[in-house]
N, CA, C and O atoms as a CHARMM CRD file, in Angstrom:
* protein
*
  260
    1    1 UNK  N     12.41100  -8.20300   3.08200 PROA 1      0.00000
    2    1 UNK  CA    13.46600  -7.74100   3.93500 PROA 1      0.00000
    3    1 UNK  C     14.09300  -8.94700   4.61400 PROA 1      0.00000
    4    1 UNK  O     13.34800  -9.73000   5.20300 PROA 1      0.00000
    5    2 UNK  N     15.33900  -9.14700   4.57900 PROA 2      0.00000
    6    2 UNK  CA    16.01100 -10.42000   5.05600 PROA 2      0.00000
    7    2 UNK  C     16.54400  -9.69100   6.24800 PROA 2      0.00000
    8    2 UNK  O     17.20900  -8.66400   6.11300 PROA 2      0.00000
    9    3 UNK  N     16.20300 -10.31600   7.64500 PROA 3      0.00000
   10    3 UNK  CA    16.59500  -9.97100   8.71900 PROA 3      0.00000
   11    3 UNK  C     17.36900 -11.57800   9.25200 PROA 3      0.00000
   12    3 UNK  O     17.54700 -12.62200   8.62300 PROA 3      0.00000
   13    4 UNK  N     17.79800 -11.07500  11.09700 PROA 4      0.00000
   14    4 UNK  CA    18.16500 -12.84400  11.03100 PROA 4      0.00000
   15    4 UNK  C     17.06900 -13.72000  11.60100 PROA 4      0.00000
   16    4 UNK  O     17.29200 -14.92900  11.66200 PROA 4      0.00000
   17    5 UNK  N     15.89300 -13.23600  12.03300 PROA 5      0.00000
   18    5 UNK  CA    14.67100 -13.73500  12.34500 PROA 5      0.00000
   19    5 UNK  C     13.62500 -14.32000  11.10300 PROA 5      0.00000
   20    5 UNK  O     12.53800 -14.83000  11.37400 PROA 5      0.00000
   21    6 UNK  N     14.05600 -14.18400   9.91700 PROA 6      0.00000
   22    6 UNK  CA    13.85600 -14.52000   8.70600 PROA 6      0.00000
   23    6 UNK  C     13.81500 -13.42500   7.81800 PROA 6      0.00000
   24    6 UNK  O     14.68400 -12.56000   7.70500 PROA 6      0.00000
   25    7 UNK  N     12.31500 -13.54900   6.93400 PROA 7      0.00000
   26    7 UNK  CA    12.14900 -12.66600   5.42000 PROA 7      0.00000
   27    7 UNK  C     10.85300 -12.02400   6.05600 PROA 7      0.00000
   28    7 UNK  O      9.87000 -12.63100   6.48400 PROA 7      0.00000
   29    8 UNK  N     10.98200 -11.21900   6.03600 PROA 8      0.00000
   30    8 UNK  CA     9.76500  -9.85600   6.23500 PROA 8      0.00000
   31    8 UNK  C      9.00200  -9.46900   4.57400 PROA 8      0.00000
   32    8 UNK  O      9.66800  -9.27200   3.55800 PROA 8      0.00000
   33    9 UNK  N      7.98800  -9.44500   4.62300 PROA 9      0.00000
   34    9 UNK  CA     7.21900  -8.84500   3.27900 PROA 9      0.00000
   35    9 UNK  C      6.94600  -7.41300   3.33100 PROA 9      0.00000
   36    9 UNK  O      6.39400  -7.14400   4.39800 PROA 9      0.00000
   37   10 UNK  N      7.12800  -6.34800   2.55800 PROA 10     0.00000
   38   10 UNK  CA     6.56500  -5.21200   2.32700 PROA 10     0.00000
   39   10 UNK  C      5.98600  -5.04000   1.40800 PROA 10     0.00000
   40   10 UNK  O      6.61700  -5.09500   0.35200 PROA 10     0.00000
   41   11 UNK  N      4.46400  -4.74000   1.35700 PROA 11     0.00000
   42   11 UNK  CA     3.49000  -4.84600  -0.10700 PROA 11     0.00000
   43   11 UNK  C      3.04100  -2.95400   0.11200 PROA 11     0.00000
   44   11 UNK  O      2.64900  -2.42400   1.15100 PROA 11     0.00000
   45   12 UNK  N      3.22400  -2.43400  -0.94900 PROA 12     0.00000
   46   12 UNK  CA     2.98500  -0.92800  -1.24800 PROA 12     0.00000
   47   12 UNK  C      1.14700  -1.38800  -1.75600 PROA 12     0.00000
   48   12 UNK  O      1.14300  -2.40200  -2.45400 PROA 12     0.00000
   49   13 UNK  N      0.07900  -0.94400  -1.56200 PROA 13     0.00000
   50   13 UNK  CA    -1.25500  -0.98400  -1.96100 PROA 13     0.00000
   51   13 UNK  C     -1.34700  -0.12800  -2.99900 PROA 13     0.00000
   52   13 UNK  O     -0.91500   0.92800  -2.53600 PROA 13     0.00000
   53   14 UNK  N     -1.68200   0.07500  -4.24900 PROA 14     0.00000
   54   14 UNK  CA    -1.65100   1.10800  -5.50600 PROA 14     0.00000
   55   14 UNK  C     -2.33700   0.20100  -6.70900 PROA 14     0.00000
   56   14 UNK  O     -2.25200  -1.00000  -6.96100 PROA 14     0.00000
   57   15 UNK  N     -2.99000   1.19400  -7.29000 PROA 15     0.00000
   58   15 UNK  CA    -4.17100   0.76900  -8.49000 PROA 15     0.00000
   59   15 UNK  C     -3.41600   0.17500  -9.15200 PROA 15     0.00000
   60   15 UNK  O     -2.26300   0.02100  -8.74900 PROA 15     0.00000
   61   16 UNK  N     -3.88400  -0.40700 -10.52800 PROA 16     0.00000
   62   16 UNK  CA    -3.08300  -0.66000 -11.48000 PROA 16     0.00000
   63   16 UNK  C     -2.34800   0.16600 -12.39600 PROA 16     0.00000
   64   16 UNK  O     -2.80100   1.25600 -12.74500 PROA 16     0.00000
   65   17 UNK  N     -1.40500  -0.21000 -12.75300 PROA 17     0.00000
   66   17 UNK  CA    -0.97300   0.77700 -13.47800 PROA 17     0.00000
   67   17 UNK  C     -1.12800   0.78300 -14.97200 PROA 17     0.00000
   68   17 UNK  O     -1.55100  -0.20100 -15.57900 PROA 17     0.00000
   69   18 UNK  N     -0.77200   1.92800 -15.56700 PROA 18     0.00000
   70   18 UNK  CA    -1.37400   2.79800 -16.77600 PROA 18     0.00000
   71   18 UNK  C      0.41700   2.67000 -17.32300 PROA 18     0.00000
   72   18 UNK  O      1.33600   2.85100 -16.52400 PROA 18     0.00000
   73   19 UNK  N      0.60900   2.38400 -18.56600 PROA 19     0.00000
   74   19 UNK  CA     1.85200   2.75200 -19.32600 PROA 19     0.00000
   75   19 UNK  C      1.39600   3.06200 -20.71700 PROA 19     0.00000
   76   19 UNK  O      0.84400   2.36000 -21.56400 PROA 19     0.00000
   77   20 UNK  N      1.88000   4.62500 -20.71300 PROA 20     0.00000
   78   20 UNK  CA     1.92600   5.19900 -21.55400 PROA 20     0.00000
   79   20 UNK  C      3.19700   6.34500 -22.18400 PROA 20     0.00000
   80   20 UNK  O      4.25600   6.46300 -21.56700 PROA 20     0.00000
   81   21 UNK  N      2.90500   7.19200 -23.55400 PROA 21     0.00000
   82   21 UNK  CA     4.03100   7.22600 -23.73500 PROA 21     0.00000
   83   21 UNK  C      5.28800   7.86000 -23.00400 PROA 21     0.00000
   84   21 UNK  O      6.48700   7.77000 -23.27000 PROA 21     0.00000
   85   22 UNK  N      4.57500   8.57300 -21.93500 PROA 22     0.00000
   86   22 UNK  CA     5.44500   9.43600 -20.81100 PROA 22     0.00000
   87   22 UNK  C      5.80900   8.41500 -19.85600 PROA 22     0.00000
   88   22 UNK  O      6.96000   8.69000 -19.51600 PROA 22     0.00000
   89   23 UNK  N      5.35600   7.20100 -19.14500 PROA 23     0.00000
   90   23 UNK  CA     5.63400   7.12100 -17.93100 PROA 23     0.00000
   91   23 UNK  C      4.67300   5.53400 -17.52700 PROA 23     0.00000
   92   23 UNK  O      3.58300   5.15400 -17.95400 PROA 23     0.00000
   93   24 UNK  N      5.35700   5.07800 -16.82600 PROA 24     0.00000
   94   24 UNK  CA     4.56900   4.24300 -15.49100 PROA 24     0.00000
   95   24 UNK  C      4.20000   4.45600 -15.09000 PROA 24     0.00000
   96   24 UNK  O      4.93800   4.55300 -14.10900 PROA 24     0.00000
   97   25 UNK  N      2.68600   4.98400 -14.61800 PROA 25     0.00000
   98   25 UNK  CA     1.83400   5.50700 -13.40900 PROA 25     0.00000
   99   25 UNK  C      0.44200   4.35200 -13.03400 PROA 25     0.00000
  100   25 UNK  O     -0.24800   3.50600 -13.60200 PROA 25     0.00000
  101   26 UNK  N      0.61800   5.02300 -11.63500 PROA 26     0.00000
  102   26 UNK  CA    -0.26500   4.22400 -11.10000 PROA 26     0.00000
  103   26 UNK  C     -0.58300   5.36300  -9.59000 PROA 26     0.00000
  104   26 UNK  O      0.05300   6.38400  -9.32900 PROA 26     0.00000
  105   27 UNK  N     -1.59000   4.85500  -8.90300 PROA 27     0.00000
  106   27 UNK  CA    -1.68800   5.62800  -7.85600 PROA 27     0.00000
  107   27 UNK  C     -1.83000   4.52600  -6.47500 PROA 27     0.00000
  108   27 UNK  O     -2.49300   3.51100  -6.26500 PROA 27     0.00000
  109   28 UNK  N     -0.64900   5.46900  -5.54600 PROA 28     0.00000
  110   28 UNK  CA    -0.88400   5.29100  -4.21300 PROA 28     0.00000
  111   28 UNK  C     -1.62700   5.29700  -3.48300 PROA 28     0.00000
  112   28 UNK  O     -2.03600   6.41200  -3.15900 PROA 28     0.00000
  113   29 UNK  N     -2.22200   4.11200  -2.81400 PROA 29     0.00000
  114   29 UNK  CA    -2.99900   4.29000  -2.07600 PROA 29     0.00000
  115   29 UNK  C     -2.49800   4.44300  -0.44400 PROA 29     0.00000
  116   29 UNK  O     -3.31600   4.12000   0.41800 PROA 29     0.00000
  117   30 UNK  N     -1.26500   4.89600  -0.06200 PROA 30     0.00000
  118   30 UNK  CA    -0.75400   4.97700   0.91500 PROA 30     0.00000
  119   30 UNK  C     -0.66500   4.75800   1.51600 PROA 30     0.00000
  120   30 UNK  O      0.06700   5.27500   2.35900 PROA 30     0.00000
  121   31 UNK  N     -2.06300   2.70400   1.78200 PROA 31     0.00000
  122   31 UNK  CA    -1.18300   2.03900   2.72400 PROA 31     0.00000
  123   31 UNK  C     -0.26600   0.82600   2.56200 PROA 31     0.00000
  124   31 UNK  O     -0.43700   0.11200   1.57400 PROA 31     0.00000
  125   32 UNK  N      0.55900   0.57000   3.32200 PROA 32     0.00000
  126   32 UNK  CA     1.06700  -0.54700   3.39200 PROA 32     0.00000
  127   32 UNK  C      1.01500  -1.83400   3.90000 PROA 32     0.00000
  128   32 UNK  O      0.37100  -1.65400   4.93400 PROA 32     0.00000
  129   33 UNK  N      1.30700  -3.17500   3.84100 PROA 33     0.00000
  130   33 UNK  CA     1.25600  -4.35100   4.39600 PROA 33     0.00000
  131   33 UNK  C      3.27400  -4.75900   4.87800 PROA 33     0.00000
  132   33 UNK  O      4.27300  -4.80300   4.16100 PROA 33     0.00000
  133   34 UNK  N      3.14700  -4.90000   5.85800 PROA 34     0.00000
  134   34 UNK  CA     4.01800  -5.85500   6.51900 PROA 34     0.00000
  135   34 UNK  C      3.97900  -7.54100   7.02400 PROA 34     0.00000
  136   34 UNK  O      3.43200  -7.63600   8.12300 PROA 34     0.00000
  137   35 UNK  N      4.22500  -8.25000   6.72300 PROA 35     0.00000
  138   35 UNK  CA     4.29200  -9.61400   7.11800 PROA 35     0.00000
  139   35 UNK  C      5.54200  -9.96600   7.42300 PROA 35     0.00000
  140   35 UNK  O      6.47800 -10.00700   6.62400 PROA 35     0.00000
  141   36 UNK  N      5.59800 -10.35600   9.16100 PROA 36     0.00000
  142   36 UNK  CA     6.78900 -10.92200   9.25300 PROA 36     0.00000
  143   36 UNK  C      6.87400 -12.20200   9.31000 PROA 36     0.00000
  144   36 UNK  O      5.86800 -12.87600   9.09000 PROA 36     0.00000
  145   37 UNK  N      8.09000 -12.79600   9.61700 PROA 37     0.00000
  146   37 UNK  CA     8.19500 -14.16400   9.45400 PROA 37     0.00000
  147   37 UNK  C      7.40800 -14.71100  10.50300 PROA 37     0.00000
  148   37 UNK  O      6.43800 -15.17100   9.90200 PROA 37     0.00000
  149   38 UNK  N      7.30500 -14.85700  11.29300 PROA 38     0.00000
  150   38 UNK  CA     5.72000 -15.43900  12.39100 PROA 38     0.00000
  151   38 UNK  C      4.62700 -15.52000  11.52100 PROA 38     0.00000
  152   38 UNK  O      4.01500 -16.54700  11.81200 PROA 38     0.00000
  153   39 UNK  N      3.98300 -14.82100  10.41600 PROA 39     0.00000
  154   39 UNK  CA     3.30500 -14.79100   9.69800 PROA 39     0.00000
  155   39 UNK  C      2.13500 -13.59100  10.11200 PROA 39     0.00000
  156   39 UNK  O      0.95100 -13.38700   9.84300 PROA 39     0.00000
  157   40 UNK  N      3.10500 -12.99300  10.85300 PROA 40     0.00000
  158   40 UNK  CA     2.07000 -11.41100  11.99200 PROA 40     0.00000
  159   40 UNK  C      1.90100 -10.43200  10.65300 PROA 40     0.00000
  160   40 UNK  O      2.87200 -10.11100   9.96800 PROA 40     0.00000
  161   41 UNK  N      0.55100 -10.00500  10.37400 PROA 41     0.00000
  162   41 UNK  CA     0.59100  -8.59500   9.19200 PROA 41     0.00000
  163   41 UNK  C      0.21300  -7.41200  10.48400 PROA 41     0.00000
  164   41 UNK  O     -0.39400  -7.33500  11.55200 PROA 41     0.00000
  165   42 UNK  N      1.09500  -6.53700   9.47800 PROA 42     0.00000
  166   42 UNK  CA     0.50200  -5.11800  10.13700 PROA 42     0.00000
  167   42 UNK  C      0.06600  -4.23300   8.92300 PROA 42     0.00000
  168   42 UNK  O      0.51800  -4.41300   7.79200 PROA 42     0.00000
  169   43 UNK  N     -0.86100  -3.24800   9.24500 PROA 43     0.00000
  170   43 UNK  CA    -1.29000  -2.69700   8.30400 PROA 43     0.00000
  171   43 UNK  C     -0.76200  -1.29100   8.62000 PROA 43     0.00000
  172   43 UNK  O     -1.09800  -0.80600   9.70000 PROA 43     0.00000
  173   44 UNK  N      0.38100  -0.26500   7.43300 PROA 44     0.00000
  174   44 UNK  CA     1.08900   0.61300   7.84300 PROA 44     0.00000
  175   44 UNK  C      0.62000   1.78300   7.27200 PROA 44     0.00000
  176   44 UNK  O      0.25700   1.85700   6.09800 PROA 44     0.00000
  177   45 UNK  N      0.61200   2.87800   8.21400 PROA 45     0.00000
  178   45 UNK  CA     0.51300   4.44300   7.30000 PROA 45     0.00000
  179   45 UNK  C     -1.33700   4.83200   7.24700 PROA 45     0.00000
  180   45 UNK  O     -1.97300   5.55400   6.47900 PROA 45     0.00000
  181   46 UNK  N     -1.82000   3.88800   8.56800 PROA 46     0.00000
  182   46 UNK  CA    -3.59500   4.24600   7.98600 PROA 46     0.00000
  183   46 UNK  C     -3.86500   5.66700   8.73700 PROA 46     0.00000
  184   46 UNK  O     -5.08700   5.78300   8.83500 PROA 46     0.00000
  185   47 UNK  N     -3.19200   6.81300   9.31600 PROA 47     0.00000
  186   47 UNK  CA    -3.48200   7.75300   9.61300 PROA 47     0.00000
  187   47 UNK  C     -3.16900   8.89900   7.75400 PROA 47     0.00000
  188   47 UNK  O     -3.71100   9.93900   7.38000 PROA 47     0.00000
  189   48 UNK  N     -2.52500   8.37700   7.35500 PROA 48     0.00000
  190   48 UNK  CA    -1.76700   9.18800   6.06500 PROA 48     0.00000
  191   48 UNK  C     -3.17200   8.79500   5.38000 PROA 48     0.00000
  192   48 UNK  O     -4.05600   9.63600   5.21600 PROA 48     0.00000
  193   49 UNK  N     -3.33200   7.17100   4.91400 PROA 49     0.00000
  194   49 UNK  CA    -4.28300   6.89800   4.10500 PROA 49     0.00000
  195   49 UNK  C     -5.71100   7.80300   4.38100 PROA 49     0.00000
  196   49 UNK  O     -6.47400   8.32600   3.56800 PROA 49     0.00000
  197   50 UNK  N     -5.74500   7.76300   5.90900 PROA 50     0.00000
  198   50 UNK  CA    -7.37600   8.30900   6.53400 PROA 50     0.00000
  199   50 UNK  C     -7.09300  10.27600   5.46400 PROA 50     0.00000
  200   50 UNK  O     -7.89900  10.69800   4.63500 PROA 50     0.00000
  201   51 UNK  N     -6.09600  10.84200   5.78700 PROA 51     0.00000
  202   51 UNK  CA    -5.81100  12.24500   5.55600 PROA 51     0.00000
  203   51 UNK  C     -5.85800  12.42400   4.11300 PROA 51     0.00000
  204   51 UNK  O     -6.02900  13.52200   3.58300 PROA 51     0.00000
  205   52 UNK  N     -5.66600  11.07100   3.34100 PROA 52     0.00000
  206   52 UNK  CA    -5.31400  11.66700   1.91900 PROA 52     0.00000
  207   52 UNK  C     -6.81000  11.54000   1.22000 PROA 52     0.00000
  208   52 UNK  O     -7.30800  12.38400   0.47500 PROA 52     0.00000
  209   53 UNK  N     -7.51300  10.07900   1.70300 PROA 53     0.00000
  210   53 UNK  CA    -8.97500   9.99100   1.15200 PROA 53     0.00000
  211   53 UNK  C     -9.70900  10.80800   1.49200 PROA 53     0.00000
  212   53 UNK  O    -10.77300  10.68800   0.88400 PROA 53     0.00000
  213   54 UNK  N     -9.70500  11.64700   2.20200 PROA 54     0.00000
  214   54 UNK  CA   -11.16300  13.14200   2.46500 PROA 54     0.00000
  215   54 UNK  C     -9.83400  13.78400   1.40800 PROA 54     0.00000
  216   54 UNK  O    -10.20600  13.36800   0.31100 PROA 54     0.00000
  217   55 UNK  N     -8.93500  14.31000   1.23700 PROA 55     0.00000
  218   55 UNK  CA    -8.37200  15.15900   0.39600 PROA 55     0.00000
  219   55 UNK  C     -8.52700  15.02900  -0.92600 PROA 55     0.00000
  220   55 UNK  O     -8.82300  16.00100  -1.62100 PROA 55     0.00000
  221   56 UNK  N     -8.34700  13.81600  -1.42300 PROA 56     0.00000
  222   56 UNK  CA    -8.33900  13.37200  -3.02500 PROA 56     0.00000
  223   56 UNK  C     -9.44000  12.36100  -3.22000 PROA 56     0.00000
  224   56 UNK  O     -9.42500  11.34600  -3.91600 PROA 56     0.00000
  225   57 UNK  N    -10.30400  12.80200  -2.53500 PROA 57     0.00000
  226   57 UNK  CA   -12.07900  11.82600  -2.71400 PROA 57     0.00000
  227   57 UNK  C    -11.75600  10.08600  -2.88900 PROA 57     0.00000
  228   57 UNK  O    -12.48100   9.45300  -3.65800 PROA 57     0.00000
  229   58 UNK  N    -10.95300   9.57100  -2.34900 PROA 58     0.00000
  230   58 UNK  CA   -10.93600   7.89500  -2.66400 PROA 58     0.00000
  231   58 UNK  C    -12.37100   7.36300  -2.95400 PROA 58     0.00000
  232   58 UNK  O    -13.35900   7.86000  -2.41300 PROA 58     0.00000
  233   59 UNK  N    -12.40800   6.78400  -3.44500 PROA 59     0.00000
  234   59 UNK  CA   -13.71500   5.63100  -4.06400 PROA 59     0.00000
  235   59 UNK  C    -13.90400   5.03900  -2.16000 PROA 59     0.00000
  236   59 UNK  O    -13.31300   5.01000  -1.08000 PROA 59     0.00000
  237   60 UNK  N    -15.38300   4.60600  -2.95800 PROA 60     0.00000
  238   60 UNK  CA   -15.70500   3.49000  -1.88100 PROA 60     0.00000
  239   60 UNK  C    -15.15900   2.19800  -1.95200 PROA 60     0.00000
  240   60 UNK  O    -15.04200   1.46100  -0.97200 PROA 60     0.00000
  241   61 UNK  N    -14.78200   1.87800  -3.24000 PROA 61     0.00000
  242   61 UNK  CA   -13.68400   0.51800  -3.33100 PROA 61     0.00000
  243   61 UNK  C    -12.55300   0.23000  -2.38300 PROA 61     0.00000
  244   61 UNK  O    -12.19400  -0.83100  -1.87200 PROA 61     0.00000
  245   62 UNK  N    -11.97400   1.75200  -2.25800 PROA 62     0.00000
  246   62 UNK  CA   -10.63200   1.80400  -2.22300 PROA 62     0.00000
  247   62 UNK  C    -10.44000   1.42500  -0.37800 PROA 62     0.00000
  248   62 UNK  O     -9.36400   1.16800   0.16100 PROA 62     0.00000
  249   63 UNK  N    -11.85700   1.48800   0.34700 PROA 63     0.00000
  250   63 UNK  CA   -11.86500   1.10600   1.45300 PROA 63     0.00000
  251   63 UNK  C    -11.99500  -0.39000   1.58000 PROA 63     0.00000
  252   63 UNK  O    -11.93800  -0.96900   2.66500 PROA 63     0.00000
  253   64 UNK  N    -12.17900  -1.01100   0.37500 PROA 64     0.00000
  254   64 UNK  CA   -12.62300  -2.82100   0.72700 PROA 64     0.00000
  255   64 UNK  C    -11.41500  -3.56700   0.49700 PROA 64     0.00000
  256   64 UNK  O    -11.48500  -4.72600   0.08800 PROA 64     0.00000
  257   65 UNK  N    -10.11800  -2.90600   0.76200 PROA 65     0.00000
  258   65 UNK  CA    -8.34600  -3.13300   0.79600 PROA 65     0.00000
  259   65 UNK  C     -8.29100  -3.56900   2.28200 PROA 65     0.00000
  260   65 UNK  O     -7.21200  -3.85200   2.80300 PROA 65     0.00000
């Protein structure tokens, strides 16, 4: 994201992905990373992430993100 305080990073967290003959897939892991130009991260969306892993059983991996 180009602001006038500099370049902001947005990183989406999601497995690898699978291409096959239907489609690009991969799965969301619903959280996000922000880095702004200070070099400050925030970690975005961990109430969604907390709601979706008891719903769709996340791995124990998927917590060492």
């Amino acid at each position: 994201m180009l602001r006038e305080n500099g370049v902001s990073y947005y990183c989406n967290l999601a497995s690898p992905f699978v291409l096959d003959k239907e489609a690009l897939k991969y799965i969301d892991y619903d959280l996000d990373v922000k880095v702004f130009p200070d070099g400050e991260r925030r970690l975005l969306d961990t109430d969604e992430y907390e709601q979706h892993r008891a719903k769709w059983h996340y791995s124990a991996e998927t917590d060492l993100f």
